[in-house]
N, C-alpha and C positions, 0 to 999 in steps of 0.2 A: 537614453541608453538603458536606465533603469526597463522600462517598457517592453523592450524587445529582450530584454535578459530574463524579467518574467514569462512570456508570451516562449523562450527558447525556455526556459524552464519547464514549464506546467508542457511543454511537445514530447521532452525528456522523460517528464516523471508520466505521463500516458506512458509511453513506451515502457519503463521501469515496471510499471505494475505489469504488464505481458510477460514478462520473464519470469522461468520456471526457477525458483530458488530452492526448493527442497531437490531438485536433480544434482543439486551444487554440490560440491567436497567442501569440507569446511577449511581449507586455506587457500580457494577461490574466493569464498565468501569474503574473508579478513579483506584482502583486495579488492572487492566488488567495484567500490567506487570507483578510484582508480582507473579498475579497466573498462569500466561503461566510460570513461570521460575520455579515455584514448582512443577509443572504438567509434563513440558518437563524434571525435574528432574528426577521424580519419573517414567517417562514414559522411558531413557535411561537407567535403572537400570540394565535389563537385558542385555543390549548389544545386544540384534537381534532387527534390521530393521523392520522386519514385527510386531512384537508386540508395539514395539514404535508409527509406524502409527498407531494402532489400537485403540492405550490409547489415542492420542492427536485428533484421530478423537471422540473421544466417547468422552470423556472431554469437546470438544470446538463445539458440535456437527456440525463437518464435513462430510459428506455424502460421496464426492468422492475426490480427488485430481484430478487435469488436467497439472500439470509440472510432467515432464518425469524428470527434472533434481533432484528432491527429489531421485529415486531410484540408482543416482551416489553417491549422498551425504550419505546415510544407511548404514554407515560402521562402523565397532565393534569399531576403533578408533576414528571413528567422535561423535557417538553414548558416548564415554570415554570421550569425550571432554566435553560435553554437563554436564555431569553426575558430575565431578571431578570440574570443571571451570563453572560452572553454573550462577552465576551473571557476567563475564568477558564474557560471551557468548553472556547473554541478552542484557548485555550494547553496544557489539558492533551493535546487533543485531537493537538493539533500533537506534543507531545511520543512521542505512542504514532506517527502517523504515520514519527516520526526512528527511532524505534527498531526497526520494520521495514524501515524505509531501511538501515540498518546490517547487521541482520540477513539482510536480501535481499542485501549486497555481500559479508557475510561467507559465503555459502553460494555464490556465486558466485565471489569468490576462489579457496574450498576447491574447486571443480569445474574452473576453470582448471589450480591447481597440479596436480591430479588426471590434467587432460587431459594436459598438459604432460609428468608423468613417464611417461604411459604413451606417447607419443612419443619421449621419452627412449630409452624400454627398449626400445623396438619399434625404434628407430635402432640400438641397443647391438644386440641381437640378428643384426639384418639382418649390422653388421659383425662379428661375433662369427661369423657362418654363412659368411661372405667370407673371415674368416683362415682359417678350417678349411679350406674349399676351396683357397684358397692355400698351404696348408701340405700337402695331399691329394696338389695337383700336382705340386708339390718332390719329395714323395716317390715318383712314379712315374717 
């Protein structure tokens, strides 16, 4: 079961990341989960791939996809999974969402601190080129 609740997970969270979130009102957002979980419900009903895309594009309005790996995952039992385990889907779903949350603040962190010392050093330097010139003058 685990399996196929992964495999409908990681279908979900592809889809998830297609969705325009800044177009959103922010008590859409509060609800987000929620209503992708009732939408992606209502959208695996039928069990075909191609009408699924088609609800969760018009629903969340998505335009195109750009992962190829959505059309492995569009399967009449992934699709089952979605439909039958519907909140066990979302939550793990949500769970992979936190952990590029995390991930995306931890690399951005790391690029701050990054920026920050080369500011640092490029401050250190400038004054470091200032006392030598000051100490240039003295000497003349």
């Amino acid at each position: 079961m685990h399996e196929k609740a992964n495999e409908a997970a990681k279908l979900l969270f592809l889809i998830w990341r297609h969705i325009d979130f800044n177009a959103m009102g922010r008590s859409r957002l509060m609800g987000i989960y929620d209503e992708f979980a009732g939408k992606a419900k209502y959208a695996a009903a039928s069990l075909k791939g191609e009408r699924f895309l088609e609800e969760m594009s018009r629903k969340f309005g998505i335009g195109s996809y750009r992962k190829s790996a959505i059309l492995e995952l569009l399967t009449p039992d992934i699709l089952r999974e979605i439909r039958d385990d519907t909140q066990y889907v979302v939550l793990v779903m949500r769970t992979i969402v936190e952990e590029e949350r995390k991930e995306f603040n931890t690399r951005k962190e790391a690029k701050n601190a990054a920026q920050r010392a080369n500011e640092f050093y490029k401050e250190a330097d400038a004054l470091f080129e200032s006392l030598k010139e000051d100490i240039k003058n003295e000497q003349v």
